[in-house]
C-alpha positions as CSV (number, residue, x, y, z in Angstrom):
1,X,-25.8,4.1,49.2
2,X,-24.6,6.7,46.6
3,X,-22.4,6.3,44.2
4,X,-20.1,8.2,41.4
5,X,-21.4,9.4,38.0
6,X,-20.0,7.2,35.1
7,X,-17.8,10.3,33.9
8,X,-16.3,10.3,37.7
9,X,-15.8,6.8,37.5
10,X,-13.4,6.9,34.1
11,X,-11.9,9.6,35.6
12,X,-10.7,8.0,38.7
13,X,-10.1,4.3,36.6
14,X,-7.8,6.5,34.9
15,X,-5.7,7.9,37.7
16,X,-6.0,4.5,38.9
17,X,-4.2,3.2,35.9
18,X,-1.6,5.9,35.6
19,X,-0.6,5.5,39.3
20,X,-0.7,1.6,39.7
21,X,0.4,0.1,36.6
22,X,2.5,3.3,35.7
23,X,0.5,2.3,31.9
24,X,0.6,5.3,29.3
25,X,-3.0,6.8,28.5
26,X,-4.3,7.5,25.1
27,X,-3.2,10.3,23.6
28,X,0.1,10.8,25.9
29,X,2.7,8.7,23.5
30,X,5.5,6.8,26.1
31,X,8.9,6.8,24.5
32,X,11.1,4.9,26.5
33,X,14.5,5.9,24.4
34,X,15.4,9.3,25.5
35,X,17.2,11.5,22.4
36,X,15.3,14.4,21.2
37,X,12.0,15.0,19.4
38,X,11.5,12.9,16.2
39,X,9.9,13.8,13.0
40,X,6.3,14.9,12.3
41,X,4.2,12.0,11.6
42,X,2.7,11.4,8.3
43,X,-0.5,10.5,9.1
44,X,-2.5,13.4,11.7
45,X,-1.8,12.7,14.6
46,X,-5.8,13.1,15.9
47,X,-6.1,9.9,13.7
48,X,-3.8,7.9,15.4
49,X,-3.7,5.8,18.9
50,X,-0.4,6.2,20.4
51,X,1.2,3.4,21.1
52,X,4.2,2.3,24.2
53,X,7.5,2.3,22.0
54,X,10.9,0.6,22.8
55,X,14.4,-0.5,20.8
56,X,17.1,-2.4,21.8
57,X,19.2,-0.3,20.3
58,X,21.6,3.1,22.0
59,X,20.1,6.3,23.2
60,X,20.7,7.9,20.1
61,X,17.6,5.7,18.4
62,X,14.3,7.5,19.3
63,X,11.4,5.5,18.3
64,X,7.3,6.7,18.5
65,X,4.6,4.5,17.7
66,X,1.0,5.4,16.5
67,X,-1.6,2.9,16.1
68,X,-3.7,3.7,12.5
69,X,-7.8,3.1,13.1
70,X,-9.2,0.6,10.9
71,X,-11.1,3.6,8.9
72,X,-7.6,5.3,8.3
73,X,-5.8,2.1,7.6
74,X,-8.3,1.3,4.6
75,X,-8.0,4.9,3.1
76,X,-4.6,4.2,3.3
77,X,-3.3,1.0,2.4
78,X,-6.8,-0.6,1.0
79,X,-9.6,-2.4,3.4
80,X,-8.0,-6.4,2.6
81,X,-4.9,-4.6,4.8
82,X,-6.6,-3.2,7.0
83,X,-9.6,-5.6,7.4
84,X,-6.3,-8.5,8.4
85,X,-3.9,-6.3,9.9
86,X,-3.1,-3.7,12.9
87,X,-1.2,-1.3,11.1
88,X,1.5,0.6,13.5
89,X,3.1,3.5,12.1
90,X,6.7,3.8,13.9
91,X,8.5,6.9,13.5
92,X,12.4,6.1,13.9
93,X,14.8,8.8,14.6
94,X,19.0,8.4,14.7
95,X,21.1,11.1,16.4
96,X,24.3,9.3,15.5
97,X,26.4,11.3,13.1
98,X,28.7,8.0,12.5
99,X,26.2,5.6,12.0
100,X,23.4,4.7,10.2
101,X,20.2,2.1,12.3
102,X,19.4,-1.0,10.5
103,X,16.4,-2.4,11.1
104,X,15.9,-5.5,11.6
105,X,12.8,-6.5,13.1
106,X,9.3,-4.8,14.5
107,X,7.1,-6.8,16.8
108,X,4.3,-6.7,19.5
109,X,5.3,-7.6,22.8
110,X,2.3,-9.0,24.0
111,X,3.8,-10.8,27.0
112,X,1.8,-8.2,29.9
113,X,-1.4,-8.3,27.8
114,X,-3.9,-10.6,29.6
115,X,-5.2,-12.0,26.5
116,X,-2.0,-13.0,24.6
117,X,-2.3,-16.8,25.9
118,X,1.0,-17.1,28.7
119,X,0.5,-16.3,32.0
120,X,3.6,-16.0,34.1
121,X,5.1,-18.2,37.1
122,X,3.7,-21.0,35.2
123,X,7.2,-21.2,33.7
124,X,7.7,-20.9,29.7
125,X,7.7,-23.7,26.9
126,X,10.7,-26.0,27.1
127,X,13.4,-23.9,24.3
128,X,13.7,-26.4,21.0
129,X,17.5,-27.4,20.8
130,X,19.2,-25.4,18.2
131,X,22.6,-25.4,17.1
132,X,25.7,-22.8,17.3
133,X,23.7,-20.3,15.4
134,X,20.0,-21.2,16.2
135,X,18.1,-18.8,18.1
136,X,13.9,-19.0,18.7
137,X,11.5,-16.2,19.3
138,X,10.0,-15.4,22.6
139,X,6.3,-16.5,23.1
140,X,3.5,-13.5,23.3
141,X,5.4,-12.1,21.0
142,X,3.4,-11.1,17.3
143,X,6.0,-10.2,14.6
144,X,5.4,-7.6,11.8
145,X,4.7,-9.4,8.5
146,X,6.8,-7.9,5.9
147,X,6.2,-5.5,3.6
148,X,6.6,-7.6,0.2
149,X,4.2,-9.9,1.8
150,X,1.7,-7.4,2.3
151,X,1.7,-6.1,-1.3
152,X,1.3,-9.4,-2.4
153,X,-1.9,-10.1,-1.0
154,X,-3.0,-6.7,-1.9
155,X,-1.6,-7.2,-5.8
156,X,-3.9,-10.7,-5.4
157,X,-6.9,-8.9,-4.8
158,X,-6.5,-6.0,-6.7
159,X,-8.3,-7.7,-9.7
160,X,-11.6,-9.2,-7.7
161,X,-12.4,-5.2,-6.1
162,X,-15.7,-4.0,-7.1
163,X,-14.3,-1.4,-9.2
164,X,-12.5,-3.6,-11.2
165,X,-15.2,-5.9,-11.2
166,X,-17.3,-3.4,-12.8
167,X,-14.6,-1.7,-15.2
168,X,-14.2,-5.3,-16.8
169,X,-17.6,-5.9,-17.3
170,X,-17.8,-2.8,-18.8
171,X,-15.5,-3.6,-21.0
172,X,-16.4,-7.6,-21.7
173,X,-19.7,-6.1,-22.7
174,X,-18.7,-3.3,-25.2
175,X,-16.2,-6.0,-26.3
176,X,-18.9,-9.0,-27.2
177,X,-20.7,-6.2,-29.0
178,X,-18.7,-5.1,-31.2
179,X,-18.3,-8.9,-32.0
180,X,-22.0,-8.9,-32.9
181,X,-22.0,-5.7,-35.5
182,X,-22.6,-7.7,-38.3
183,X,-25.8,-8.8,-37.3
184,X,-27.4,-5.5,-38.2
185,X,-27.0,-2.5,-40.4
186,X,-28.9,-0.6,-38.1
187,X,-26.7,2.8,-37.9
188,X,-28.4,3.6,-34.5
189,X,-27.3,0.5,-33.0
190,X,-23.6,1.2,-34.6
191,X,-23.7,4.4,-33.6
192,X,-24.2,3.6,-30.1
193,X,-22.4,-0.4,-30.0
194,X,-19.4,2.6,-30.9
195,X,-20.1,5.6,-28.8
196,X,-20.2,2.8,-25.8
197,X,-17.1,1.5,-26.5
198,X,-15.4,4.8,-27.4
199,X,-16.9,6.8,-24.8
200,X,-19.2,5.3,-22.2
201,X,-16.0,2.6,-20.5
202,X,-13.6,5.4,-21.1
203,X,-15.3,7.6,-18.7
204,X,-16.4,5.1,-16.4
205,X,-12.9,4.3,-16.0
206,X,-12.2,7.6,-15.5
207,X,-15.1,8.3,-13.2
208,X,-14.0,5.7,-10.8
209,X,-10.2,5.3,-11.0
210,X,-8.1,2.4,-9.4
211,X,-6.3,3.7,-6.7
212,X,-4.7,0.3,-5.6
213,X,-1.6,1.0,-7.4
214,X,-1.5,3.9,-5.5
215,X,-1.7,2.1,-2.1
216,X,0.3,-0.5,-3.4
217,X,3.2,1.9,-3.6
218,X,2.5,3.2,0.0
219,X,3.4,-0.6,1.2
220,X,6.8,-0.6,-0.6
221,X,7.8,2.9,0.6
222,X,6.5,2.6,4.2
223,X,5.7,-0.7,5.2
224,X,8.3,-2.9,7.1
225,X,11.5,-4.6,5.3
226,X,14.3,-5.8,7.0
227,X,17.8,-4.5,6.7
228,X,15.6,-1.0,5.8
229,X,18.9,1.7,6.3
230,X,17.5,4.4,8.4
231,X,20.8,7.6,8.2
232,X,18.7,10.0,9.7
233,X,15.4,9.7,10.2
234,X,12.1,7.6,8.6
235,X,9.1,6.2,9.2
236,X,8.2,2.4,8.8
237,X,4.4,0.6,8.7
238,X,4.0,-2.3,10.6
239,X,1.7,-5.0,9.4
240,X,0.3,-7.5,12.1
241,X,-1.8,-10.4,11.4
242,X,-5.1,-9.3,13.4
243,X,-6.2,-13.3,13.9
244,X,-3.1,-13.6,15.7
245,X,-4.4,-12.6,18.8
246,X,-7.7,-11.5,18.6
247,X,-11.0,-13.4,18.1
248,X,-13.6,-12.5,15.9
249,X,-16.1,-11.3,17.9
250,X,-13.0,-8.8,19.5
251,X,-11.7,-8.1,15.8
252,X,-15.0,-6.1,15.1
253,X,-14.6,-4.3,18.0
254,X,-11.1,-3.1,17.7
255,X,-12.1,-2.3,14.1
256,X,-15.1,-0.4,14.9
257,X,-14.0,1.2,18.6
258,X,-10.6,0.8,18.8
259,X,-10.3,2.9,22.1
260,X,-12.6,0.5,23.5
261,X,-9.3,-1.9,23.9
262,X,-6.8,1.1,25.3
263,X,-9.1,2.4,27.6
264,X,-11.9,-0.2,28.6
265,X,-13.9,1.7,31.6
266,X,-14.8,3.8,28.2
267,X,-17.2,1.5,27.2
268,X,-19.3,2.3,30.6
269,X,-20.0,5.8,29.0
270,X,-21.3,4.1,25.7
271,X,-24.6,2.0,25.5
272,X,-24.1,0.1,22.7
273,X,-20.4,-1.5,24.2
274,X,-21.6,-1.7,28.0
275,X,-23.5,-4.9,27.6
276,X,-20.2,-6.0,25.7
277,X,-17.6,-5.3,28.7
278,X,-20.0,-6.7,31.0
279,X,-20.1,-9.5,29.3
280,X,-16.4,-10.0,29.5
281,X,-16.0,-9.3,33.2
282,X,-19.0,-11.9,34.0
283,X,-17.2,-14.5,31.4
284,X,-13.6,-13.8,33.4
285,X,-16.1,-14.4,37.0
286,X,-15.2,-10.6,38.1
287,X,-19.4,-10.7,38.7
288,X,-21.6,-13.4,39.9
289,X,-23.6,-15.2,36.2
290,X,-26.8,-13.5,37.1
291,X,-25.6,-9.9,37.8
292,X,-27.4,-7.6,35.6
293,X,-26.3,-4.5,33.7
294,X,-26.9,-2.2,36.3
295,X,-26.0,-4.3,39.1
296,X,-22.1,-4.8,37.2
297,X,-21.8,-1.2,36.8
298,X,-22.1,-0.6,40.4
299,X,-19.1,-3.2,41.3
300,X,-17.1,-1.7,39.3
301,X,-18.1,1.8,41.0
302,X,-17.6,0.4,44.2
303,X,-14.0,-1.0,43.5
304,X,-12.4,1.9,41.4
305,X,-14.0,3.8,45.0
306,X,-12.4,1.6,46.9
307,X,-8.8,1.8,45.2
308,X,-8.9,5.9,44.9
309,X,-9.9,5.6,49.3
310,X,-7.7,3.2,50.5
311,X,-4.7,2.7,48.1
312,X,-4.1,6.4,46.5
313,X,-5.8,8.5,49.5
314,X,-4.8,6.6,52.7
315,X,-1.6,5.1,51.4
316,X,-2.9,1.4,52.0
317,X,-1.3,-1.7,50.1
318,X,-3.3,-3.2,46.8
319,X,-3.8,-6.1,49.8
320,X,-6.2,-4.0,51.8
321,X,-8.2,-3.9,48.8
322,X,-11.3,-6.2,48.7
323,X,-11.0,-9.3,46.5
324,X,-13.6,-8.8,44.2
325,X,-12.5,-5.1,43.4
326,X,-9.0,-6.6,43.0
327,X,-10.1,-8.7,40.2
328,X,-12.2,-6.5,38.5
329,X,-9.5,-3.8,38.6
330,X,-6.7,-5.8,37.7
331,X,-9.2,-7.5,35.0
332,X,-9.9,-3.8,33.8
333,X,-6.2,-2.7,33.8
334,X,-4.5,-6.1,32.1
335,X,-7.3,-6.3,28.9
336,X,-5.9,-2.2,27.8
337,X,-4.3,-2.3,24.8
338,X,-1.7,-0.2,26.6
339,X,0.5,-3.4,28.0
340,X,1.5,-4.0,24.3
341,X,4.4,-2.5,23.2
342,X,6.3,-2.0,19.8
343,X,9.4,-2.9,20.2
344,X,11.6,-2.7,16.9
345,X,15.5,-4.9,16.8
346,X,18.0,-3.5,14.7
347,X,21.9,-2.8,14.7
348,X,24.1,0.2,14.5
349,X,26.2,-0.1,11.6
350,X,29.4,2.0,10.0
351,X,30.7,-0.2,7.6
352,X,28.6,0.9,4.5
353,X,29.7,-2.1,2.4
354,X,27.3,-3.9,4.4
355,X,24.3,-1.3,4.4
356,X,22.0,-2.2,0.9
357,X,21.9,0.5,-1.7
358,X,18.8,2.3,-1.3
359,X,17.6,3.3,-4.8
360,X,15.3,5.9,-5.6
361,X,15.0,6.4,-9.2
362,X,16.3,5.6,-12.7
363,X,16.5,7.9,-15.4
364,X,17.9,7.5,-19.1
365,X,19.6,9.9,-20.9
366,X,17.9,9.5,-24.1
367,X,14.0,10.3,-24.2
368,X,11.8,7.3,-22.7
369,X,9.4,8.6,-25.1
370,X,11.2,7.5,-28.7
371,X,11.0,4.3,-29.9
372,X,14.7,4.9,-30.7
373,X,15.8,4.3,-26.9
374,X,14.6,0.9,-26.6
375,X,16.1,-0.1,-29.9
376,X,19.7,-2.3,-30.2
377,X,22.2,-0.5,-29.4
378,X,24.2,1.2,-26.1
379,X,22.6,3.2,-24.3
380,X,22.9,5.1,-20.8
381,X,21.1,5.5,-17.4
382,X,21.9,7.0,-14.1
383,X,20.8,5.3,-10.6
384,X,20.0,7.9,-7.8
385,X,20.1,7.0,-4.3
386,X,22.4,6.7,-1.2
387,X,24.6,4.1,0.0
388,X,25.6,3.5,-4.1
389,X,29.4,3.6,-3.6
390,X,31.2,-0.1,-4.4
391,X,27.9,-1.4,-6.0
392,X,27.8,-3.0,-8.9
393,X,24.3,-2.6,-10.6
394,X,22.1,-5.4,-12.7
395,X,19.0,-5.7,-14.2
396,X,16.8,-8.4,-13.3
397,X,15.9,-11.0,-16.4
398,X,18.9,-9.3,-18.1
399,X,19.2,-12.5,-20.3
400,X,15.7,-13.1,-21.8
401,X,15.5,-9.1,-22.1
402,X,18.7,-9.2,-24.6
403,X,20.6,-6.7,-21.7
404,X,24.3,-6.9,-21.6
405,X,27.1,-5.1,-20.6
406,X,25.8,-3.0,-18.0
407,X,28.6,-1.2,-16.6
408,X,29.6,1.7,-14.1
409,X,31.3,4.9,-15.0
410,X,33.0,5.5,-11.6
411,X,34.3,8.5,-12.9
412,X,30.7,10.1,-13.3
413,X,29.3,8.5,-10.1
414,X,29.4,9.3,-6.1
415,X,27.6,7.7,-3.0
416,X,24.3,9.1,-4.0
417,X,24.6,9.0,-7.9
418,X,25.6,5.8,-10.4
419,X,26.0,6.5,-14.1
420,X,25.8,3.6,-16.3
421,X,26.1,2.0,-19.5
422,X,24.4,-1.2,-20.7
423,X,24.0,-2.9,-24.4
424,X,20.5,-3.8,-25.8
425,X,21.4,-6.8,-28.2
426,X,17.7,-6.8,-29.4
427,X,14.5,-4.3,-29.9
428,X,12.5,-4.0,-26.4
429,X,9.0,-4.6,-26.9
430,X,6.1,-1.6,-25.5
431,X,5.1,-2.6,-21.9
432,X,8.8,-3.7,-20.8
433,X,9.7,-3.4,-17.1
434,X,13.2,-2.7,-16.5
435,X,14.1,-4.0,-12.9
436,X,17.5,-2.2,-11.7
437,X,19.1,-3.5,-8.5
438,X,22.7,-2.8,-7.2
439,X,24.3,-5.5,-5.2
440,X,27.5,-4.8,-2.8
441,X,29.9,-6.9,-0.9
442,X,31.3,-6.5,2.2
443,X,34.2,-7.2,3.8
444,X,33.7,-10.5,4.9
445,X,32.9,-11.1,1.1
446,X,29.1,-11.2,2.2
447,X,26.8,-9.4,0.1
448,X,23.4,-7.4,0.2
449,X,21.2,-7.0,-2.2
450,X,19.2,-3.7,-3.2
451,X,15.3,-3.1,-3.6
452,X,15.2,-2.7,-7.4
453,X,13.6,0.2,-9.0
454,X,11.6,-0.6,-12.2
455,X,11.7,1.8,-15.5
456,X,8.6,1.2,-17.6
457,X,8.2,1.2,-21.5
458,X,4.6,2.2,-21.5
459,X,4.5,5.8,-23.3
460,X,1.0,7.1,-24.1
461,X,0.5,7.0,-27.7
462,X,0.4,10.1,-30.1
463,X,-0.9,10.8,-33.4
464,X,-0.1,13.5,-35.6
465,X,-1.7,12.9,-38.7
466,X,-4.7,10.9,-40.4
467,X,-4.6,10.1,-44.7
468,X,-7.2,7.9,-46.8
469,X,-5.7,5.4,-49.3
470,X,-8.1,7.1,-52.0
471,X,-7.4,10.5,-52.8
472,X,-9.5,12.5,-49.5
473,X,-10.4,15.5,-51.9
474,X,-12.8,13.0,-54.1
475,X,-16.4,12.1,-53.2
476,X,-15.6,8.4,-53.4
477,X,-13.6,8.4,-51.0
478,X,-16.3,9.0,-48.3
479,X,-18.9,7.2,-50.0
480,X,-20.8,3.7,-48.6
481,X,-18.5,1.0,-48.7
482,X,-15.4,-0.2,-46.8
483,X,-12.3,2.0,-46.7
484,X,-8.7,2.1,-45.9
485,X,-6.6,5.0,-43.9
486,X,-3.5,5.4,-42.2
487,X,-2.9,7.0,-38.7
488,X,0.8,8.4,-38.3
489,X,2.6,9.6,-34.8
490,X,4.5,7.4,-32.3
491,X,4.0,4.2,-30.1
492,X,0.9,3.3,-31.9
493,X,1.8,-0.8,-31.6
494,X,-1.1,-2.4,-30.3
495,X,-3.5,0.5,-30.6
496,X,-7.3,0.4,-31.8
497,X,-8.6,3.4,-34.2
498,X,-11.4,5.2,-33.3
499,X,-13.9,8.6,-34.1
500,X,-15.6,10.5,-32.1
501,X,-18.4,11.4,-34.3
502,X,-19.7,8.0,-34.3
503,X,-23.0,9.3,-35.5
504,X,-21.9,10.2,-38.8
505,X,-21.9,6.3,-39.8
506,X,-18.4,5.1,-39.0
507,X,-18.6,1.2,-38.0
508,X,-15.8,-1.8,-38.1
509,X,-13.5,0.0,-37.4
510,X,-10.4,-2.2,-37.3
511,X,-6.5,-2.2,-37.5
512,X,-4.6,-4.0,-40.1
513,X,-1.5,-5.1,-37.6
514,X,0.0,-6.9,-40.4
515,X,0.6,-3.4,-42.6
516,X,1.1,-1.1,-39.3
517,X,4.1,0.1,-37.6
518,X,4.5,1.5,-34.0
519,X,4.6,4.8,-36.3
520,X,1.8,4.3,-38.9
521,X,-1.3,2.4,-37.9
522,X,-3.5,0.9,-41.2
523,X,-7.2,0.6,-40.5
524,X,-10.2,-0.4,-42.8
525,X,-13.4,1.4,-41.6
526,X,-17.3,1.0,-42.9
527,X,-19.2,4.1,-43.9
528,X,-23.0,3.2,-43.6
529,X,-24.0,6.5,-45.4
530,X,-22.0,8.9,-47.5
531,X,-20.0,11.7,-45.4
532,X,-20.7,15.1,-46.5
533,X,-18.1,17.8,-47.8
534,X,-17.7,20.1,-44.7
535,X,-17.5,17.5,-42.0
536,X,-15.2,17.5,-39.7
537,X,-13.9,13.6,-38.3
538,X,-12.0,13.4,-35.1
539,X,-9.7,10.5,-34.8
540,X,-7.9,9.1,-31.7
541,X,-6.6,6.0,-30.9
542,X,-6.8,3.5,-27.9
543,X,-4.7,0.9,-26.0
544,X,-7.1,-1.9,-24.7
545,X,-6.6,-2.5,-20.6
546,X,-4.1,-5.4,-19.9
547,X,-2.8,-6.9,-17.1
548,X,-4.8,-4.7,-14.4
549,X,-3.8,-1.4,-16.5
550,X,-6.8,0.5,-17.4
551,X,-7.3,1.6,-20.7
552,X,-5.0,4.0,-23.0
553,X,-6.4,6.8,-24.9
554,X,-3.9,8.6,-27.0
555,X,-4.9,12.6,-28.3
556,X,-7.3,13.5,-31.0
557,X,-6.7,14.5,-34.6
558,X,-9.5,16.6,-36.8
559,X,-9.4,15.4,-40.7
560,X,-11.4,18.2,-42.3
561,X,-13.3,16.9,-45.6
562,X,-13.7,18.6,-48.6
563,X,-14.3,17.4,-52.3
């Protein structure tokens, strides 16, 4: 008996698929809202896995979905996200002029998948009793987890990543010794203790930077919030909990070989996922326990044969079909990935009272770089955004932060742009986060309640000059001994003093906080051996890492000596 090559055989399990389960194949996206194109995708779409897309919403909602790869996902959003979660991106379009889509919910509809734990005509779990406004979810359904969710656990393990791990070390161990100068006058082992601490973790940092933050951000302006206000058009990240509904066996496969799952007759082709699909079918009794390898492979010849002859070519019924190439074809056709659908609730909505202020920015009208615009006093911002009209902005922790009086010029402000005026009863200290949100109320005295957007009082710190207590010109005053000199610019609070020409016998270097301003920062320093006329000392200044911030180093001033 002869039988098909493997590429013959995914060919025809294809058309089998297309024509008998009407399923969509990869790389063909299935739309089932009909209203025009949508926007481009942000993410390529040759590194995506289209996905079958639905709303419950009008015509005038297009939706697209596009499944990100594990290796794209953990570019992207970091590998705890994409080592828990299938990441969907779903591109929502709105052709209504009058009214803008609010989300409400993105899920998986999981209820054709074979593997999603119902099977139908066994009837569904007896409903809970609920009251006049209770409503359940529907089982084989996997709901998107939301977005602040998702950031959280991301924030969580942002500090135990091996960068970080590393970086802190780093700096724990230039740190403990510079504790441990005063064992040794040694200006080699100063010189280097410094030129480690000043140089070496500086560049390490710098060398490997965090870029959590960075995918941190991508959560909260992608990933899935409810009530998210789509006017036009926008794109949303889904987030679903991988352990949901797969085991952790399959979980490695989906992560490595995610086609495997949209198109299983693929894994014929490959060697190293045949054994794997075989494997399946002889667990699911589609082939008797002791078939081998070979022996599965032609089954599944002979039935995908057997469905293109009798079914598509002769016009036959599935019934005509033999019973073992029924199962293994409708085995083959139920596992795809392709039964699953995204399907995304929401709610068209014209009242904009009701719609959340979507802010996109703050910005003060005085310089966020002064000292002077964090100081007591009144002082003015401006809100950008859309869907501002009626709000009425706050700032979060307003009490403890000494912020009162924050109020709205109406005159100066439109739907996409709130000026406003609020009172600092006391000085701001550096490293403040200013959280604005606007909340609205709607007509039936409900209200909604903005994403805030945060304003940070963490300028870079300058210097602009560098003087010794003892007259600079004099030889004494870069002789052996301990010194004192002032460093003068702007946000210097909580700033170290350093040099860069370590070498030349600089060592305890240390600031007097008690004597130092945010604009003039008194250090004593140790000079191990005099410092000749002619040398040139470059000073700079450093903000120690904090709270998962890396690091601060401010610009460099030259002090020329001469006496």
């Amino acid at each position: 008996m002869r039988f098909a090559s493997p590429l013959t055989i995914a060919i025809l399990f294809l058309a089998a698929l297309s024509d008998q389960a009407q399923q969509p194949v990869p790389g063909t996206p299935t739309v089932t809202t009909t209203a025009g194109p949508v926007s481009p995708l942000p993410v390529p779409p040759s590194q995506t896995i289209p996905l079958t897309a639905a709303s419950d919403v009008p015509s005038s909602i297009a939706i697209d979905a596009a499944l990100l790869p594990f290796s794209v996902a953990k570019r992207i959003f970091g590998k705890e996200v994409a080592a828990n979660y299938a990441v969907v991106q779903i591109t929502i379009a709105n052709h209504n002029d009058k009214a803008s889509f609010i989300v409400q919910s993105a899920k998986l509809d999981a209820s054709h998948w074979l593997l999603n734990g119902t099977f139908s005509g066994f009837g569904t779990p007896e409903k809970v009793k609920t009251g006049a406004f209770g409503q359940q979810d529907e089982p084989g359904v996997v709901s998107s987890t939301e977005a602040r969710l998702v950031r959280g656990e991301l924030q969580d393990a942002q500090p135990f990543s091996a960068r970080n791990w590393v970086v802190r070390g780093a700096i724990a161990a230039g740190s403990i010794a510079s504790g441990f100068q005063f064992l040794t006058m040694s200006t080699e082992i100063l010189a280097g203790i410094s030129a480690y601490g000043n140089q070496v973790v500086p560049a390490l940092s710098a060398l490997w930077p965090d870029s959590t933050q960075a995918k941190i951000d991508r959560i909260s302006d992608f990933g899935f919030q409810t009530n998210h206000v789509i006017a036009k058009s926008d794109i949303i990240i889904g987030f679903f909990p991988i352990d949901h509904f797969l085991l952790p066996d399959l979980k490695k496969i989906y992560q490595k070989a995610p086609a495997a799952f949209f198109n299983p007759s693929q894994m014929l082709l490959d060697k190293k996922y045949r054994p794997k699909l075989i494997q399946m079918l002889t667990s699911a009794g589609a082939f008797p326990a002791n078939s081998s390898d070979e022996q599965a492979s032609t089954l599944v010849t002979a039935a995908i044969t057997e469905y293109e002859t009798k079914v598509k070519a002769s016009g036959k019924k599935l019934s005509d079909v033999s019973e073992q190439s029924l199962v293994i074809l409708s085995l083959l056709n139920r596992l795809s990935l392709n039964n699953i659908r995204v399907v995304v609730d929401g709610t068209m909505n014209v009242d904009t009272s009701l719609v959340p202020a979507i802010l996109t920015a703050v910005n003060l009208s005085e310089n966020p770089t002064l000292a002077s615009t964090w100081k007591v006093g009144i002082h003015k911002a401006t809100i950008t955004g859309s869907f501002l009209e009626g709000g009425v902005p706050s700032v979060l922790n307003a009490d403890s932060l000494g912020i009162t009086a924050v109020t709205v010029d109406r005159d100066n402000s439109s739907d996409t742009k709130m000026a406003l005026s609020y009172t600092l009863t006391k000085d701001l200290p550096l490293g403040t986060v200013l959280s604005f949100l606007v909340v609205k109320a709607g007509k039936d005295k409900s209200q909604t309640v903005s994403v805030p957007v945060t304003l940070n009082y963490s300028p870079l710190p300058n210097i602009s000059g560098v003087t010794t207590k003892e007259d600079a010109t004099t030889p004494s005053a870069w002789a052996v001994g301990t010194h004192t000199g002032t460093i003068t610019g702007s946000f210097l609070s909580g700033t170290i003093p350093s040099v860069k020409n370590a070498a030349l016998g600089f060592s305890n270097i240390m600031p007097d906080t008690a004597n130092s301003t945010d604009t003039a920062l008194v250090f004593q320093f140790t000079l191990t051996k005099a410092v000749p006329t002619g040398t040139t000392v470059t000073f700079f200044v450093t903000r120690p890492a904090s709270q998962g911030k890396d690091q601060v180093v401010s610009n460099s001033v030259d002090l020329a000596i001469k006496y």
